[in-house]
N, C-alpha and C positions, 0 to 999 in steps of 0.2 A: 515677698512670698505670695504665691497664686494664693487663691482660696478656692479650694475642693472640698465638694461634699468630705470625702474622709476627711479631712483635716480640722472641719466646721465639729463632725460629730465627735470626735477624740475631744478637742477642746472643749465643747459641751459635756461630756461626760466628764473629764476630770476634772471640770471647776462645779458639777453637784456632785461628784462625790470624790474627793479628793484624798490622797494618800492610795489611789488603786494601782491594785497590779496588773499587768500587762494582759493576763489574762481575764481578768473580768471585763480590763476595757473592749478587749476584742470581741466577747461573746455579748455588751451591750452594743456597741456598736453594728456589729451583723444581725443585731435584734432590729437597730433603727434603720440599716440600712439594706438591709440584703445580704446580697452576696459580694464581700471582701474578704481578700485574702488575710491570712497570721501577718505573712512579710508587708504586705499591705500598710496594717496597721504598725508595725512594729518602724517601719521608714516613715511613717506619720510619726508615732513620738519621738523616734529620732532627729528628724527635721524640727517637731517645734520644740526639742530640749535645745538644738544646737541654735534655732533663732532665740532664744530667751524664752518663750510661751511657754513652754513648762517647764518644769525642775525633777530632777529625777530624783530619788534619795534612795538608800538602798541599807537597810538599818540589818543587823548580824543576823544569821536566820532565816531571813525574810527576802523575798524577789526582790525587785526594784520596784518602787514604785513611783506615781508621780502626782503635780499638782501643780497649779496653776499661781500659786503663791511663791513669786518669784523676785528677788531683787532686795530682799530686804534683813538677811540671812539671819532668819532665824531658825529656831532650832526644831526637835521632837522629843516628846514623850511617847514610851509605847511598854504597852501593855503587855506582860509576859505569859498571861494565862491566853487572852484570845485576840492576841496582835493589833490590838485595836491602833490607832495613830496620834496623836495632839499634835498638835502645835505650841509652840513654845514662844514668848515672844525672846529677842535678843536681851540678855544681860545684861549690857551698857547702852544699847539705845541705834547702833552703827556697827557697821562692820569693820574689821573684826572685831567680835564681841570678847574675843580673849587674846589677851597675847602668850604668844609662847617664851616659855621659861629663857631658851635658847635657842633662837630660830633658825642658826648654823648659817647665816648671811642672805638667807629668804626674807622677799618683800611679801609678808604675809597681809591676803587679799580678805581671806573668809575662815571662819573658827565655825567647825559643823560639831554639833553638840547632841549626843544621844543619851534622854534621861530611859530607863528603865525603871518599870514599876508594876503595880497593880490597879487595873482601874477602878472607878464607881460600881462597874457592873457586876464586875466579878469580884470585888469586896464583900456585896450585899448578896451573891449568891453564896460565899462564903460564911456568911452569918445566920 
């Protein structure tokens, strides 16, 4: 894969701020670089989700979003009050983290896990 400026500054942004959506990454990136297009950006994370460099995830609710923490399938926590993300580490340790009850003759690769909650922040505004 070339390396271009958009591609550089996409993977820049989602490895500081990780679990963003599509939109925020577009409007920092045309902060750091100028003038790029939406589609622009949008064939930037699609190229490095389909090389491995990012991982999409895409939790109920919620746009898609992406991160840089890939390969090691673990899972999310997210916040119901203000969407916030975690990360979760894997269950057992490897993928897949769960097996399925009956997997209907599927070589199951990857077990995606979405906890729902409440977070620290909005606990404590809650109090």
């Amino acid at each position: 894969m070339r390396v271009t400026r958009p591609r550089t500054a996409v993977l820049t942004m989602v490895s500081d701020n990780p679990h963003s959506d599509a939109d925020t990454i577009v409007s920092t990136v045309r902060r750091d670089l100028g003038s790029v297009s939406i589609q622009g950006v949008y064939d930037v994370l699609h190229a490095l989700t389909d090389a491995g460099l990012l991982r999409r995830i895409e939790p109920a609710g919620s746009p898609a979003r992406f991160e840089t923490r890939v390969g090691d399938n673990h899972h999310h926590l997210v916040c119901r009050k203000c969407g916030v993300i975690t990360d979760v580490n894997c269950v057992v340790g490897e993928a897949p983290c769960l097996d399925a009850a009956t997997p209907s003759g599927f070589a199951v690769e990857q077990a995606e896990v979405t906890f729902w909650g409440t977070c620290p922040g909005c606990l404590a505004k809650d109090n």
